[in-house]
N, C-alpha and C positions, 0 to 999 in steps of 0.2 A: 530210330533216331528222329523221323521226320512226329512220332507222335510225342516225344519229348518235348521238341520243340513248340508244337500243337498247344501243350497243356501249358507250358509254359507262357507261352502268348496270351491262352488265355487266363493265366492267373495274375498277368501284367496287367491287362484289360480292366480286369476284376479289381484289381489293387488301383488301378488310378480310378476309377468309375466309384470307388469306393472313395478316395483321398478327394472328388470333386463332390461327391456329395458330403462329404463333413466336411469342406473347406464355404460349400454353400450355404449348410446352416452358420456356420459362425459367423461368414458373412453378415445374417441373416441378421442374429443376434446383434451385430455390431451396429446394425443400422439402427435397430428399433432400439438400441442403448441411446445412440446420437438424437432419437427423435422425440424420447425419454429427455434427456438432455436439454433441449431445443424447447420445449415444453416449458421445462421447470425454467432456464433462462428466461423466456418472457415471461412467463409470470412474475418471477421476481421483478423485470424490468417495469411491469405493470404495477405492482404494489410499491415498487420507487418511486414513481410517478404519480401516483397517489399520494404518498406521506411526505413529498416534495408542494406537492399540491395542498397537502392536509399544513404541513409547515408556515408555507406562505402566507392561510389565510388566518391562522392563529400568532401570527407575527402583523398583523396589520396594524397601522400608529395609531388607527382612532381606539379598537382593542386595547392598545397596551395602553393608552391614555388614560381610558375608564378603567382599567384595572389599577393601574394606580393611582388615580382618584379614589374609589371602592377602598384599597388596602392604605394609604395616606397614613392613617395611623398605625400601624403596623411596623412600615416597611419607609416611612416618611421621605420619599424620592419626590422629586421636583424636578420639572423640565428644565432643559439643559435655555443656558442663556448667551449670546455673544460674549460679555465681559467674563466669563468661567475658561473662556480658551488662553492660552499665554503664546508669544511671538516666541520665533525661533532665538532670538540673541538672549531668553533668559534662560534658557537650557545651561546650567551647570556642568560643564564637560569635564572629565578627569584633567590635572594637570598632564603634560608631556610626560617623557621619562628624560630625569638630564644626560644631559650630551658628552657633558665632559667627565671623561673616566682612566684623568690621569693617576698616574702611581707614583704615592709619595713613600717616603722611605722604602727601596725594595733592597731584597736582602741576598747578599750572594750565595750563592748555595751549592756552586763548584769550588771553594777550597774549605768545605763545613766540615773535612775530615774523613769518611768512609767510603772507601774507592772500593767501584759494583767491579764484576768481573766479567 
């Protein structure tokens, strides 16, 4: 009895010494997934910041100035002028919706003849 026990101890031993060494590799795996991860995350944040950076300076006014100078006949844009802006009071707003939604002729319609049940 006492070697049943024995064996059986040690095939618990075996069975968790076994479950701690595969629960360490995936551990393992799980890290080097995240740092994989972590990786590609800045990079990308790194090439954000680039083509944030690369945007800015391709959006510069003296740039877009000369280009539309350069393209004039093309594309004939012209720099923006104070009298091209309009004040708020000339803004066209939809009328209201009217208010009044009285009922003229209504028609009775409990003595029209066919009684529900």
């Amino acid at each position: 009895m006492k070697s049943l026990l024995y064996v059986m101890t040690f095939m618990a031993v075996i069975g968790a010494a076994f479950w701690a060494y595969h629960e360490n590799y995936k551990t393992q795996d799980a890290l080097s997934e995240v740092e994989t991860l972590q990786r590609q995350i800045g990079a990308a944040r790194e090439r954000l910041a680039f083509l944030r950076a690369e945007w800015a300076y391709l959006n510069r006014p003296d740039r877009l100035r000369d280009l539309a100078d350069i393209n004039f006949d093309r594309l004939g844009l012209l720099p923006l002028r104070p009298d091209q802006f309009g004040r708020v009071d000339q803004i066209a707003y939809p009328a209201p919706p009217m208010q009044d939604l009285t009922i003229t002729n209504p028609v009775d319609i409990s003595s029209a003849g066919a009684e529900f049940p």
